[in-house]
N, C-alpha and C positions, 0 to 999 in steps of 0.2 A: 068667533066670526073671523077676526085677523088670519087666528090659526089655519082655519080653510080656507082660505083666501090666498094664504102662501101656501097649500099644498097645493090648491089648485094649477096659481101660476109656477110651479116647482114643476108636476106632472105634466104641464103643456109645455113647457122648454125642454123635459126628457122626450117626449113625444115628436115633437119635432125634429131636434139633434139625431132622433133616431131615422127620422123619414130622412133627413140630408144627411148621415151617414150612407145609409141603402143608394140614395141617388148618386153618392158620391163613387160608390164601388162600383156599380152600374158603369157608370161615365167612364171609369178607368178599364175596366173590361172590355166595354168597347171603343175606346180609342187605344187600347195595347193590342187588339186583335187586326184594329185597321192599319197599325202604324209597323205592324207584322213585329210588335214585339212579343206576342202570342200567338201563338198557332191556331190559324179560325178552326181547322179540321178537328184539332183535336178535343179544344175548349169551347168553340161554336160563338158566338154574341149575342148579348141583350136582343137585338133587332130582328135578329135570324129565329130566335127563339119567340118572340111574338108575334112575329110574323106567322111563324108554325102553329102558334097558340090558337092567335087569332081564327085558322084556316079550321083549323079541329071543332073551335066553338062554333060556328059558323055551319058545318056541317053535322053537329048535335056529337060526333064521337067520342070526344072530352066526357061527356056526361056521364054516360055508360061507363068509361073506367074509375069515373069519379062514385058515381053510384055504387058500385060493386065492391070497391075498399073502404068506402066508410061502412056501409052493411057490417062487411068481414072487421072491422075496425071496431064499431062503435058495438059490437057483438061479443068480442074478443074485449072488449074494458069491460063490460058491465056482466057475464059471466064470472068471468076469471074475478073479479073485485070480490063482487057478491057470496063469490065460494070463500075466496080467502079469506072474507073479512069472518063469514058464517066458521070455519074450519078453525080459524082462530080463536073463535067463541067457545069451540070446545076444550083447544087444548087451556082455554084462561079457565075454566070450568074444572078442568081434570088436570093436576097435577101430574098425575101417575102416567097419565096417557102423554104428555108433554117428555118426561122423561123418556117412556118407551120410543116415541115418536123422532125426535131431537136427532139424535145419528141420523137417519133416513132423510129429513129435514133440510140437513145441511148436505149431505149425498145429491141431493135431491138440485140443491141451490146450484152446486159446483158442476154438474152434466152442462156440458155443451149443447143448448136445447137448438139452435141454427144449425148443428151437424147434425142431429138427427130427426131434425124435421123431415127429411124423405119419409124414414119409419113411419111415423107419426101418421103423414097422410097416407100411407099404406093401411094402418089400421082404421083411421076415420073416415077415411073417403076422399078423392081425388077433388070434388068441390068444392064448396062453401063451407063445409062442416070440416074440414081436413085443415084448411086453413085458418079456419076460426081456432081450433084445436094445438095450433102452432104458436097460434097468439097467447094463447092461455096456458099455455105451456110455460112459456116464459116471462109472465109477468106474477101467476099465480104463489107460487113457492115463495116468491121476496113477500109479496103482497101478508103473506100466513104471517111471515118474521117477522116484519116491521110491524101490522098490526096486534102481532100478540104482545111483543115489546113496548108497546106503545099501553095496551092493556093493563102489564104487571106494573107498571110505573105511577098507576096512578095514585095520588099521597093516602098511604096506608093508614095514616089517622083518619083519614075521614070514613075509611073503611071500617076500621074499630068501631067508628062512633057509630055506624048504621046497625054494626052487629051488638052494639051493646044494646041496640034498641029492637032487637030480635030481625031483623032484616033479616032474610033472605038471601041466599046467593042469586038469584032470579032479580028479587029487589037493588041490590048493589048494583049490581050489574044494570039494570034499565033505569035509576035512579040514579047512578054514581058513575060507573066506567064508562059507559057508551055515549052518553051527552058530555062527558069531558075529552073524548077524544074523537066528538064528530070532527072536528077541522081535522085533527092529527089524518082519518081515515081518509078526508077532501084530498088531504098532501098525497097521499098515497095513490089516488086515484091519478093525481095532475103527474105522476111518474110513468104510470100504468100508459099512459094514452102513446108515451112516445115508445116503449115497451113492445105495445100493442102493433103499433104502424111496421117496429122492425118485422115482428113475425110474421106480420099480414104482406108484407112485403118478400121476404124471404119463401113464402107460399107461393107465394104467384111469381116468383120467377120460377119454381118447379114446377106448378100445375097448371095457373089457371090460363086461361086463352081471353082473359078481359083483365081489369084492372091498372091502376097505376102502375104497379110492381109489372107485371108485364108489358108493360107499354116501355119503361125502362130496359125492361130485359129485350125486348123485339127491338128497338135502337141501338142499343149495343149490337147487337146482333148482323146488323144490316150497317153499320158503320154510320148511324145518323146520331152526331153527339147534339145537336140540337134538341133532338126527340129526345134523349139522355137527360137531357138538364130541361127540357119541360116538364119531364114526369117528376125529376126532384122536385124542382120550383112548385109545381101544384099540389103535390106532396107535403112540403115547408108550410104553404098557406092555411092548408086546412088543418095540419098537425098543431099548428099555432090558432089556428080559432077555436080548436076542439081544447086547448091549454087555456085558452083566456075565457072560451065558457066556465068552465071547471072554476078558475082561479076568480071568476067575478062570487058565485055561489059561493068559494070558500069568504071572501072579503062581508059579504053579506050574513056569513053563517059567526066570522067575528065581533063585528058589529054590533048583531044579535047578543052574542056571548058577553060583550062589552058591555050592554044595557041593562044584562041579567034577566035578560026573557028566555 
């Protein structure tokens, strides 16, 4: 009881230190921009930027850019995971195929996937699907590594002991590897999400004509650095609630772990 008692009061003074951190830089931002030890043009202000927010939410527009990249976002994590975690299952499966595969693998990891996302939406298509396909481009390949890494690792006697007991490689594996590294795959996912925002992001400065990533790219464009740094800022916000969804289900999933359920 003590024990949770001081983690609690530990987590509300990080929590807080962290909100008067934020208000702290905030404040300095906008008193260097007004005291012209900042360039408002180039770096814009706290105030100018909510102001702009403000106007956007007010006329529903925000929504739409906000709607369309979490779609292409929350599309791009749960493909791409799902494949890599599945793609992984085979190479933990097959030996032979892991070796054949391995070269290409790592080929695969080191391509420049943001320089050839033009390609990419070339072959998938200029919309939704083009950009999803960019996301998943570059989150899936690590996703394969870390999960099948995460797979061979698991402690080999306890493997022995299920095959001494005639188990199954099917049995091992849903008995043994995959409930010891449901968190390890959580982790993998809470990577994936910022992964994910880059390529969705990287799309829609090529293609799409809605989106956060173009609403950055139209601001730049037109000299509006406050537009610039709204689309980050709302960008930041939900990149971080999409991380602390994830991260509460992983704390829930050790918990569990922790009780032996």
């Amino acid at each position: 009881m003590k024990h949770s008692k001081k983690y609690r009061i530990a987590r509300t003074k990080l929590i807080l230190s962290q909100i008067l951190l934020f208000i702290l830089i905030l404040t300095m931002w906008e008193l260097g921009t007004r005291l012209r030890i900042l360039d408002d043009f180039l770096f814009s202000k706290p105030s100018s930027i909510a102001s702009l927010l403000w106007a956007y939410i007010k006329n529903h527009e925000i929504f739409k850019h906000i709607y369309i990249s979490l779609l292409e976002t929350v599309l791009g994590i749960v493909i791409g995971s799902a494949a890599g975690v599945f793609i992984a299952v085979i190479l933990w499966a097959s030996r032979r195929l892991t070796k054949l595969l391995e070269p290409f693998l790592v080929i695969l990891n080191a391509l420049p996937k943001t320089a050839l996302a033009p390609i990419m939406i070339i072959w998938a298509g200029t919309g939704v699907t083009g950009i999803v396909v960019v996301a998943i481009s570059i989150l899936i390949v690590i996703t394969i590594l870390s999960t099948y890494n995460y797979f061979i690792n698991v402690d080999s006697e306890k493997i022995q002991m299920m095959k001494s007991f005639n188990a199954s490689k099917y049995q091992v594996f849903i008995k043994l590897v995959f409930p010891a590294n449901l968190v390890n795959i959580i982790s993998v996912v809470k990577i994936n999400i910022g992964m994910a925002w880059v390529g969705v992001i990287v799309g829609e400065f090529l293609v799409s004509r809605s989106g956060i990533g173009n609403l950055i790219m139209y601001g730049g464009q037109i000299f509006r650095f406050d537009m610039v740094m709204m689309g980050v800022i709302v960008l930041s916000i939900f990149a971080y609630l999409m991380y602390e969804g994830v991260n509460i289900i992983e704390k829930i999933l050790i918990k569990k772990r922790g009780k032996g359920i």
